[in-house]
C-alpha positions as CSV (number, residue, x, y, z in Angstrom):
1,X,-26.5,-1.2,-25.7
2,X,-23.6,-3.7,-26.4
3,X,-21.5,-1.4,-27.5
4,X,-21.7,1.1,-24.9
5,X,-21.4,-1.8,-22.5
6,X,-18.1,-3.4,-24.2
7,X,-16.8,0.2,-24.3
8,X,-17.7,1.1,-20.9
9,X,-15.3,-1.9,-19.4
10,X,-12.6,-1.3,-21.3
11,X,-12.6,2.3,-20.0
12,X,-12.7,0.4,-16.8
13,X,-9.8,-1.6,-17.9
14,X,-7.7,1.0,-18.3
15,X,-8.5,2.6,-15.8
16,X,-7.7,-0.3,-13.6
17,X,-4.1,-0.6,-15.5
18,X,-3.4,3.2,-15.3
19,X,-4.4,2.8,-11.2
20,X,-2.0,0.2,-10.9
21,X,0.5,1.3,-12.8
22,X,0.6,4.5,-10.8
23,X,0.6,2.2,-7.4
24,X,3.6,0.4,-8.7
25,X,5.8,3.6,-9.1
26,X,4.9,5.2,-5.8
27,X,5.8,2.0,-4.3
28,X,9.4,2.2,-6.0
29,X,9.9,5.6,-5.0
30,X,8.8,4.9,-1.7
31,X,11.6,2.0,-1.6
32,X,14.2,4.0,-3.5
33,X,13.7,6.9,-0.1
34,X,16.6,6.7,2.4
35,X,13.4,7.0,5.0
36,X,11.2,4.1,6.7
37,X,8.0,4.6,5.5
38,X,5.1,2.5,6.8
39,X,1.5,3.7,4.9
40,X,-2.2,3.3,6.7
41,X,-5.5,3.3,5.4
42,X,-8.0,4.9,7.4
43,X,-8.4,1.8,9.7
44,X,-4.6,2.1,10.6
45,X,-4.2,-1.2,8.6
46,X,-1.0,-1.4,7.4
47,X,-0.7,-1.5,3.3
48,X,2.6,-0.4,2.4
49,X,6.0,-1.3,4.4
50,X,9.7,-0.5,2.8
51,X,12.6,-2.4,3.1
52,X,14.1,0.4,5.6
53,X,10.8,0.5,7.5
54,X,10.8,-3.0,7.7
55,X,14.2,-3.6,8.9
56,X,14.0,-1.2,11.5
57,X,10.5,-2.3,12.9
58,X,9.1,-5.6,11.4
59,X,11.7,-7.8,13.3
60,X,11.1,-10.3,10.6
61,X,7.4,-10.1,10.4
62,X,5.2,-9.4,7.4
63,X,3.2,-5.7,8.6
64,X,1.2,-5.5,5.6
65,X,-2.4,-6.3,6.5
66,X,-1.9,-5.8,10.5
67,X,-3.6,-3.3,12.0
68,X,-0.7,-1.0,13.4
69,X,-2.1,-1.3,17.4
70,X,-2.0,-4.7,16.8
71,X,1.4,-4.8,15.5
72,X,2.6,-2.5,17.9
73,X,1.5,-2.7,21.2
74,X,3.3,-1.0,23.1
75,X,3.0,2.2,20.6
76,X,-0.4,3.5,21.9
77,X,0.6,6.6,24.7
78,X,3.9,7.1,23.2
């Protein structure tokens, strides 16, 4: 039973690294895009902003983590 415990987290592990790994290089493709792109999760939080995206919106301000209504209020009926 330890065995299959210790071998079930490092399959976790890895999994974890190969996750992150892969969340790492869309992010620098995202950044290397000549586009603004702003990601959402399904509760329009925002969790990704790049550099263009943030220059031409975030007036300063740190998106990640607001919820996009919130961020931009006057956005809703546009």
């Amino acid at each position: 039973l330890g065995a299959a415990v210790g071998a079930a987290l490092a399959r976790g592990r890895r999994s974890r690294q190969v996750a992150e790994a892969g969340r790492r290089e869309l992010a620098a493709v995202l950044e290397a895009t000549g586009d603004g792109v702003l990601a959402l999760d399904s509760t329009w939080r925002i969790t990704f902003v790049n550099r263009r995206a943030a220059a031409a919106l975030a007036a300063g301000r740190d998106l990640r983590g607001l919820v996009f209504w919130d961020a931009f209020t006057g956005a809703p009926g546009t």
